[in-house]
PARO-115808 format. One record per residue (C-alpha): residue number from 1; x, y, z. Coordinates in Angstrom, 2 decimals, padded with zeros to 5 digits. Each point is the difference from the previous one (the first is absolute). Layout:
<rs>
NUM X Y Z
...
</rs>
This chain:
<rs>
1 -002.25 002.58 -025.38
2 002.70 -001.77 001.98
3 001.78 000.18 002.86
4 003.01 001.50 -001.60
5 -002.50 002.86 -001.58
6 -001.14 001.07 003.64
7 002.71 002.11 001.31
8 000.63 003.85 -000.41
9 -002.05 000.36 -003.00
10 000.98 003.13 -001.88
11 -001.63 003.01 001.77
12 -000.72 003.21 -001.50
13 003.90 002.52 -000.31
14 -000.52 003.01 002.22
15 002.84 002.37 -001.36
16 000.71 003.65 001.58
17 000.37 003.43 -002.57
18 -000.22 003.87 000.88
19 -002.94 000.20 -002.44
20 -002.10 -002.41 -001.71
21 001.18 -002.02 -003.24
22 -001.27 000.68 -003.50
23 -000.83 -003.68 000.19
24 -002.58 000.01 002.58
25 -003.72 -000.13 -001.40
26 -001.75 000.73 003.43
27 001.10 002.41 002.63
28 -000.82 -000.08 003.23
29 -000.28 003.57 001.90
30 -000.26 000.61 003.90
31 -002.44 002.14 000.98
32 -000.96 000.79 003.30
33 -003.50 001.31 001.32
34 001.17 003.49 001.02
35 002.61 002.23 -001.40
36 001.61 000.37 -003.33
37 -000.46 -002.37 -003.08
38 002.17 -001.58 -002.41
39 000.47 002.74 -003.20
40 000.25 -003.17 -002.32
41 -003.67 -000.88 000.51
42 -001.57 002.96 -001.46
43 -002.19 000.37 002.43
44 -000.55 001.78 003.25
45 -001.58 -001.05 002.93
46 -003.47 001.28 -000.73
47 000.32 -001.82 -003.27
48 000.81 -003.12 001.64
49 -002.46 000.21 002.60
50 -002.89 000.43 -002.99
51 001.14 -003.78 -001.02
52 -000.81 -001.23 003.61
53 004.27 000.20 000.65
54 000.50 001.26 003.57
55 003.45 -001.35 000.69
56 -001.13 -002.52 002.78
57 002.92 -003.08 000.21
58 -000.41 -002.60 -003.08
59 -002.62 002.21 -001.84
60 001.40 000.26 -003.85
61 -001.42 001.79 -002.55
62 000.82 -000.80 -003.85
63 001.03 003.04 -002.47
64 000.62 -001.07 -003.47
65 001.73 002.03 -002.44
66 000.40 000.56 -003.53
67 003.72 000.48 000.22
68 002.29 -002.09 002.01
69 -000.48 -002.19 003.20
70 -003.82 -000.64 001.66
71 000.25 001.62 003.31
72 -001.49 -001.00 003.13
73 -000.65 002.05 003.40
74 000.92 -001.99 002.44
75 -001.58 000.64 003.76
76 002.47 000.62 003.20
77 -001.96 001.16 002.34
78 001.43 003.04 002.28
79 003.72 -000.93 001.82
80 -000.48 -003.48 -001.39
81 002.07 -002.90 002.03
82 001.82 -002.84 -002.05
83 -002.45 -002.32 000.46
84 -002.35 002.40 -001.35
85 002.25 000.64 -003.13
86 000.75 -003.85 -000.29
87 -004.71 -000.12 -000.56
88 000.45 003.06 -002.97
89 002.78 -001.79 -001.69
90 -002.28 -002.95 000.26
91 -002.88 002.28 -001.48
92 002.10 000.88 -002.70
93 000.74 -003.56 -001.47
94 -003.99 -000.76 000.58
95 -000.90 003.17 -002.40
96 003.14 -001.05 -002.49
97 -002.32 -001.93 -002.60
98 001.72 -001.40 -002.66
99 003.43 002.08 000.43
100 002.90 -002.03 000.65
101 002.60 003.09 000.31
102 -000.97 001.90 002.90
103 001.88 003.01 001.86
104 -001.33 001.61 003.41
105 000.92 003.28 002.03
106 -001.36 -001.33 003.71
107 002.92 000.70 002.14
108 000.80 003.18 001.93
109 003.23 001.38 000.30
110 -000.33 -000.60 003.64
111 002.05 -001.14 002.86
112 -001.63 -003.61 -000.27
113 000.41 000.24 -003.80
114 001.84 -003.79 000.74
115 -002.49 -001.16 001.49
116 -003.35 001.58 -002.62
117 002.00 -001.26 -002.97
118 000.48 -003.46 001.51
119 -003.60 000.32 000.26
120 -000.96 001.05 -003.08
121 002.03 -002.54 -001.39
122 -001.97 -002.80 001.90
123 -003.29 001.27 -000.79
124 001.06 000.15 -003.98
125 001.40 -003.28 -000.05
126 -002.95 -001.98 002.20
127 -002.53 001.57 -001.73
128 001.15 -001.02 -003.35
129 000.19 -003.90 001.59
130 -002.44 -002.37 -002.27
131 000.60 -004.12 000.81
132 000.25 -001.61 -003.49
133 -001.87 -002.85 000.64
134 000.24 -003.36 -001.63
135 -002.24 000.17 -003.37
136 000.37 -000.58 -003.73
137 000.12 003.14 -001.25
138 002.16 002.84 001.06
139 -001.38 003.08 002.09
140 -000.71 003.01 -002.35
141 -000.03 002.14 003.55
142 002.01 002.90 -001.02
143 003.16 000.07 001.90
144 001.92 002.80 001.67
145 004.14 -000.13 -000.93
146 001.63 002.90 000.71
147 -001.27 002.84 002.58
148 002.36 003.06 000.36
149 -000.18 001.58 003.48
150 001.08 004.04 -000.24
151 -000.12 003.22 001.08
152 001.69 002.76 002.44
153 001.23 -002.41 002.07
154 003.76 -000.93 001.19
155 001.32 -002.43 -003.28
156 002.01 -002.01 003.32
157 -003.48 000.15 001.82
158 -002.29 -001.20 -002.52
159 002.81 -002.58 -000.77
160 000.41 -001.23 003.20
161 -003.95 -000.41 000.79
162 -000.78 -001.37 -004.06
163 002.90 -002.77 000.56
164 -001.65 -000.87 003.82
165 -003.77 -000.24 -000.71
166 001.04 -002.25 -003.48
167 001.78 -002.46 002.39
168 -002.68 -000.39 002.32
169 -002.78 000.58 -002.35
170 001.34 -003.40 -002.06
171 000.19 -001.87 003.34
172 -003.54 000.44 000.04
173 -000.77 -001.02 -003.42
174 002.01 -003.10 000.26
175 -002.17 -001.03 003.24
176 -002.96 001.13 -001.88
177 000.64 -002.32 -002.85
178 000.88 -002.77 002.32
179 -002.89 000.05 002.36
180 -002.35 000.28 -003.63
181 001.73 -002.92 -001.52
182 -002.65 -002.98 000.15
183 001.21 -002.73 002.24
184 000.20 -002.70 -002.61
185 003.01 002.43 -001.98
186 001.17 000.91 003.64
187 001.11 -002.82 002.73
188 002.38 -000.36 002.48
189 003.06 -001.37 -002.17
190 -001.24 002.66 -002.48
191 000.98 003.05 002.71
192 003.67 -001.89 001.00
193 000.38 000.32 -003.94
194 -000.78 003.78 -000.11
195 001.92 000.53 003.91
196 003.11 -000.70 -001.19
197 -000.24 000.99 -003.34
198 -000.98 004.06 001.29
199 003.14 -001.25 003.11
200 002.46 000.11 -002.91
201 -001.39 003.10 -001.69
202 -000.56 002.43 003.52
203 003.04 -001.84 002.38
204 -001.68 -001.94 002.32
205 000.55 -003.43 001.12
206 -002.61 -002.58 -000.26
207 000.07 -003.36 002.02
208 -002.51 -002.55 -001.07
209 -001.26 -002.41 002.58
210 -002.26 -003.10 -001.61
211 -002.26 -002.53 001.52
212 002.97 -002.27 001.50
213 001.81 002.91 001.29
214 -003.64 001.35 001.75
215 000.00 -003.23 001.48
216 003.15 -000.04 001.61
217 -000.17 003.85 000.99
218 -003.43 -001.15 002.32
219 -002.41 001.99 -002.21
220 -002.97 -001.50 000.95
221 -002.29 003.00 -001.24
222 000.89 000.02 -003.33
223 000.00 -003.47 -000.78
224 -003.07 -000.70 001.64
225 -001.88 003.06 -001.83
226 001.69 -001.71 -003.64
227 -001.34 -003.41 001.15
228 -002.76 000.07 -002.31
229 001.82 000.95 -003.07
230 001.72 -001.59 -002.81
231 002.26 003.68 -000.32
232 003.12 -000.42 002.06
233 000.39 003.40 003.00
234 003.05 002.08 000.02
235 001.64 001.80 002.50
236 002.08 002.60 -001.32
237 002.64 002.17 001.51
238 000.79 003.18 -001.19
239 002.79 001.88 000.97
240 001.35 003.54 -000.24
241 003.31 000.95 001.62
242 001.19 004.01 -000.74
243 003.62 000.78 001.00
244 -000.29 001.22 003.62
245 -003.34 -000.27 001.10
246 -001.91 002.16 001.94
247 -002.48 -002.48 002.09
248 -001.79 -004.08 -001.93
249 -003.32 -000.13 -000.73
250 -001.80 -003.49 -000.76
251 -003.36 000.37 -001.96
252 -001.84 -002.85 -000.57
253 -002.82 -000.80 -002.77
254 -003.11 -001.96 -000.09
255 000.49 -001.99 -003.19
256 -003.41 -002.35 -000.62
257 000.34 -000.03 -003.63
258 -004.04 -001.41 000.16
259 -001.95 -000.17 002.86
260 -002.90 -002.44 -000.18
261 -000.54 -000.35 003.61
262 000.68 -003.08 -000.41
263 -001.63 -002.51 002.28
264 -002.24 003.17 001.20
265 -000.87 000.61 -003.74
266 -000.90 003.84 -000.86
267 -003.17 000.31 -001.78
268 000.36 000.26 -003.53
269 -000.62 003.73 -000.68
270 001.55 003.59 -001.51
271 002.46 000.28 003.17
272 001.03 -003.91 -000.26
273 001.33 000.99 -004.15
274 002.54 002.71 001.86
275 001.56 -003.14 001.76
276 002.82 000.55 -002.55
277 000.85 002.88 002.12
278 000.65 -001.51 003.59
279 003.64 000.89 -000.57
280 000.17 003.25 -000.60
281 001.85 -000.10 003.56
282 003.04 -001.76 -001.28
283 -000.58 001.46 -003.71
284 000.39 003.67 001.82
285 003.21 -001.46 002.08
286 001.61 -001.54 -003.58
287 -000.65 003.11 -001.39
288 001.28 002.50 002.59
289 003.31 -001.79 000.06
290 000.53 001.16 -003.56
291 -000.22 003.44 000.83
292 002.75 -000.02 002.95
293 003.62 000.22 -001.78
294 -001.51 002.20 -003.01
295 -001.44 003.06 003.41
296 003.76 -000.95 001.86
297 -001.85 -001.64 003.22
298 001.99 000.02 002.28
299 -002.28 -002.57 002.34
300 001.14 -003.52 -000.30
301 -003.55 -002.03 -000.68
302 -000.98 -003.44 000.27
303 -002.89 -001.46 -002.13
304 -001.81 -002.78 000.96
305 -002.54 -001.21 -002.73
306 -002.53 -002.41 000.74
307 -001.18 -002.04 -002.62
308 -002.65 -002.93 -000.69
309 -003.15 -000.66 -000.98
310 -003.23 -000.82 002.51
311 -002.06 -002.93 -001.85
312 -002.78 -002.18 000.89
313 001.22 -003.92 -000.82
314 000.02 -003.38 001.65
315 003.44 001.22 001.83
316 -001.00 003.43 000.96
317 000.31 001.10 003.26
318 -003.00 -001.05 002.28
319 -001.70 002.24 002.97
320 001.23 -001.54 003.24
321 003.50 -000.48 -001.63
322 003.07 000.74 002.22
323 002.93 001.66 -001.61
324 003.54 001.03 001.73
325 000.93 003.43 -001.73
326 003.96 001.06 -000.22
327 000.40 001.24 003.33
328 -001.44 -003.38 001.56
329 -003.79 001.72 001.27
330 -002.60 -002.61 -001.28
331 -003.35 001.29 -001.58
332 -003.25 -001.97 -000.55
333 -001.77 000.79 -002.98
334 -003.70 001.17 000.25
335 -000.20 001.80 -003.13
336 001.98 -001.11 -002.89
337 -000.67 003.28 -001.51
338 001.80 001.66 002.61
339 003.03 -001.11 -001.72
340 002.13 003.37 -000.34
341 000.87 000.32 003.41
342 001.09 -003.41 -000.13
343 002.75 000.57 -002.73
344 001.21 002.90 001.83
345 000.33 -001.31 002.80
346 002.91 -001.58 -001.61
347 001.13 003.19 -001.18
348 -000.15 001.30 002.79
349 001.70 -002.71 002.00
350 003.04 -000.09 -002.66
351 000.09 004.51 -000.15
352 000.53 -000.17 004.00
353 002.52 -002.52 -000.10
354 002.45 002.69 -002.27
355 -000.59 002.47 002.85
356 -001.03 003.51 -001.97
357 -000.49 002.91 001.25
358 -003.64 -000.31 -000.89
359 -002.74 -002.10 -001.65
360 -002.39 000.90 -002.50
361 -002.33 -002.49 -001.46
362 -002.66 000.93 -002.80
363 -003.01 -002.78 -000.75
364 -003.60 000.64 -001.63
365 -001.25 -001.67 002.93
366 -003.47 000.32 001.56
367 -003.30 001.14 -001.43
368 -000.30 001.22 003.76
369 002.54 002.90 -001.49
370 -001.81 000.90 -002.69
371 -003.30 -000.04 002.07
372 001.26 002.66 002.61
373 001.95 002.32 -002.15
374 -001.43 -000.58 -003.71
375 001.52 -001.01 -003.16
376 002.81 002.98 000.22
377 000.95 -000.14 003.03
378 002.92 -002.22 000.93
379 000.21 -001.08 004.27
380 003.19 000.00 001.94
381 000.73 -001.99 003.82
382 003.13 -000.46 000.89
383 002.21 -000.52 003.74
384 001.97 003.59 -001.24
385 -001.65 003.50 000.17
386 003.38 000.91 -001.89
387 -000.54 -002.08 -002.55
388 -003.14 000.15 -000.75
389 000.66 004.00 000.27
390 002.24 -000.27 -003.05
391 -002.11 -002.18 -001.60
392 -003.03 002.66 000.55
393 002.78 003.13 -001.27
394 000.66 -002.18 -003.32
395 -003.88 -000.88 -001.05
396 -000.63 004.32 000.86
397 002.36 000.47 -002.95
398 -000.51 -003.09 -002.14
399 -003.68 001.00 000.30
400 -000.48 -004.01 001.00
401 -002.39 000.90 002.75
402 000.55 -002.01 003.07
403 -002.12 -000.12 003.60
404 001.22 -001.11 003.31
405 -002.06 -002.63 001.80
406 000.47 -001.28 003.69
407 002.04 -003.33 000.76
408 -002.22 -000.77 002.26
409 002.43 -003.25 001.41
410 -001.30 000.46 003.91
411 -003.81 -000.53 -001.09
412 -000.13 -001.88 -003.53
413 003.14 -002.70 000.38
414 -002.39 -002.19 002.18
415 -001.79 -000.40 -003.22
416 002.24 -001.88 -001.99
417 000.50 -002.81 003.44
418 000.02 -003.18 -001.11
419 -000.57 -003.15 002.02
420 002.29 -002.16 -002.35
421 002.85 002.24 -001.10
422 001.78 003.54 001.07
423 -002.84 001.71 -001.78
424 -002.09 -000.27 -003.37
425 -000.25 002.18 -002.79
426 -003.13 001.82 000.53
427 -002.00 001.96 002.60
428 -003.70 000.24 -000.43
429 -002.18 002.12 -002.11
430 001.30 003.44 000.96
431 003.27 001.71 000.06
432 001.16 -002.45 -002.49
433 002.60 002.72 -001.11
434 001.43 000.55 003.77
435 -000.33 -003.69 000.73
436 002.04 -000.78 -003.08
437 002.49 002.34 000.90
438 000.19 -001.61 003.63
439 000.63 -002.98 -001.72
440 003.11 001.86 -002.13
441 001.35 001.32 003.11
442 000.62 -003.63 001.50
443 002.64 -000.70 -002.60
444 001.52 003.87 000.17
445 002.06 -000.80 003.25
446 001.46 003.31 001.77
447 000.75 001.19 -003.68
448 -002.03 003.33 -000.35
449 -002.74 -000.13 -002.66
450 -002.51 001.08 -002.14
451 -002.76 -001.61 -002.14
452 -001.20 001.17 -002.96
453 -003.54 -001.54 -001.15
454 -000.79 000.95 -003.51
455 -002.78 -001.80 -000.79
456 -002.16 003.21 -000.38
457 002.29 001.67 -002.79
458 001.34 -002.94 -001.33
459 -002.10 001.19 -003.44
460 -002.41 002.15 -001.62
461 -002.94 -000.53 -001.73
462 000.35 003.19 -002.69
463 002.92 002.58 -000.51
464 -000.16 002.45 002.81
465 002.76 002.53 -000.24
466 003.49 -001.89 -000.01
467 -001.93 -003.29 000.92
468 -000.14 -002.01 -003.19
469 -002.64 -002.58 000.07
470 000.82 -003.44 001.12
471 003.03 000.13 002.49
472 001.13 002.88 001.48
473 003.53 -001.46 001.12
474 -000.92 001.66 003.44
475 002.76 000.20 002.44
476 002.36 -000.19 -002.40
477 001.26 003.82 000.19
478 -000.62 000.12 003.41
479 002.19 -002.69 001.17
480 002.92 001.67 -002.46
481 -001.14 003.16 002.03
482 000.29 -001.59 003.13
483 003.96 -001.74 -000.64
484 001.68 002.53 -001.60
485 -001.34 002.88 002.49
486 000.89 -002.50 003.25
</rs>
């Protein structure tokens, strides 16, 4: 694979019809656990109930027959939501087998009929996601191609949500591939190669800032964090501009391409191999720029992406080492593995300084996340109840679960005091997610903001609905969610 393979790799084509096509070798049928059931199955509800089928969201049952398409009951639930449709689509590509030509009947004729097929069309296309990998031979995974989505409802409707939940549904995929691409096929220059390559294709700007220009801009954090590596950083600058727009968002992503630790080494286990994936913040910022001209945003947004590797070398940064970030604060180093907030701080510092409306960083940042919510759970802190608000609206319909915790700057800041600098990069053994956040806020300014850590849902160990295993390009949807809706 190379760098030029990684972007939008072809995703399943989710077309719209009134009925299914001839061509379709599995069917997928909605069937909910009351009321009437689909006449194509052949079966009534007592039937179905004999083979264990009770209708309950994402339960399938299989019904070969001798003539024409395999059918397959597909479970909604009673008044199913979208996110509940978006986990039976999902069920439907986990029963499809071997079929590569798929069509479903999942969306109501509703009032949110928009919205369900958008859903349905996310939970099709995720579900089919599979990384390639890097190997000799060739998967001989079957492959979906072509999914039809039909039924009753409104051809402009169905349309409309199909043509949505494709465009965010590849955003995904693309951060999914990036954030599973091994670090030695993935680097820094790598990422400027794919930026502006996917700038050209989805009209946004990209501005590339290299190691001299870092230097003169005062960006102490990233340079110091790429100390011990022989991969140059980036700083890239993504920008989207609509005609007339509504309000300026910056978002700004966590982009450690491989995280050693570096001077504060990680142990060598099964969670130091997912490395790869510390920057799935700034692969979900890349990737939800591409969706913004195709859904008519009408936010202008500002993307910050973040970009080094942390190493452990004879020039790596050393604990006790002073560095002056962007905005001129000076932070001494007590845990070289504390080294996201450090690049963001830059961030940050450079987001404020364009004056948006509103700040929204994403970063798989602390373990101290992960510990007090789980692996699914992403945490939010932020200066803005409003922002944070919208962000909390867009993960209740991405179905990217997110939980508030306290910024807790009146008791915790005293933590990060320093006797040599303005303050150092960590606090102590607990609260390490609020005391990293404290730290975030310092470089913020009077901007309001929200942080996203992701370091929970970053991945996956096993399919689990529209979760692929591997990298779940979390955030992703929900920051497209979060722009386009401001």
């Amino acid at each position: 694979m190379t760098t030029a393979d990684i972007p939008l790799r072809d995703i399943p084509t989710v077309t719209t019809a009134r009925s299914a096509p001839r061509s379709a070798t599995l069917i997928g049928l909605g069937v909910g656990s009351s009321g009437s059931v689909p006449r194509q199955l052949g079966m009534n509800r007592r039937a179905l109930e004999q083979h264990g089928f009770s209708g309950k969201i994402g339960q399938t049952l299989v019904v070969p027959r001798r003539d024409g398409a395999t059918l397959v009951a597909v479970g909604v639930g009673e008044s199913p939501s979208s996110g509940d449709l978006r986990d039976a689509a999902a069920a439907f590509i986990r029963a499809a087998g071997r079929h590569g030509d798929l069509a479903c009947d999942l969306v109501d004729a509703g009032s949110s009929a928009i919205n369900d097929a958008r859903a349905v069309t996310e939970g099709l296309i995720l579900a089919s996601y599979r990384y390639p990998g890097i190997t000799a031979q060739p998967s001989s995974s079957p492959t979906v191609s072509t999914i039809t989505v039909f039924g009753s409802t409104p051809a402009r409707s169905l349309d409309a949500g199909v043509r949505q939940g494709t465009v965010l549904a590849r955003a995904a995929v693309l951060a999914r591939d990036l954030a599973n691409t091994p670090p030695a096929h993935l680097n820094a220059r790598d990422l400027e190669v794919i930026a502006l390559r996917l700038g050209r294709e989805h009209g946004f700007g990209v501005e590339v800032f290299d190691e001299e220009a870092l230097s003169e801009m005062g960006c102490g954090g990233l340079l110091g964090v790429n100390r011990g590596s022989v991969e140059p950083p980036r700083l890239l600058k993504l920008t989207y501009v609509p005609r007339n727009p509504r309000g300026h968002v910056a978002l700004v992503g966590k982009g450690v391409m491989y995280d050693s630790g570096g001077i504060s080494l990680k142990p060598s286990d099964a969670f130091h191999v997912v490395m790869k994936m510390d920057m799935s913040g700034a692969a979900a910022v890349l990737s939800a720029m591409t969706a913004l001209r195709d859904l008519r945003c009408r936010t202008a947004v500002t993307g910050y992406l973040v970009c080094t590797d942390n190493m452990p070398s004879g020039s790596a940064l050393k604990l006790g080492d002073v560095l002056t970030m962007r905005n001129g604060k000076t932070v001494e180093i007590h845990n070289t593995d504390a080294e996201g907030r450090l690049i963001l701080a830059d961030g940050l510092s450079l987001a404020v300084e364009e004056q948006p409306d509103a700040i929204i960083d994403i970063a798989t940042l602390t373990g101290a996340a992960m510990a007090a919510l789980g692996p699914d759970v992403a945490a939010v802190l932020g200066s803005d109840q409003g922002v944070i608000d919208r962000l909390r609206s867009a993960a209740d319909s991405t179905g990217e679960p997110i939980w508030q915790m306290p910024l807790e700057t009146g008791r915790y800041r005293k933590l990060l005091d320093s006797n040599v600098a303005d303050m150092r990069n960590i606090g102590g053994p607990y609260g390490g997610c609020i005391t990293a956040a404290i730290f975030l806020s310092e470089f913020a300014g009077d901007v309001p903001w929200a942080h996203l850590d992701i370091a929970g849902p970053m991945k996956v160990d096993g399919d689990e609905s529209w979760r692929s295993r591997g990298a779940t390009g979390f955030g992703t949807r929900l920051l497209i969610e979060t722009v386009t809706g401001w």
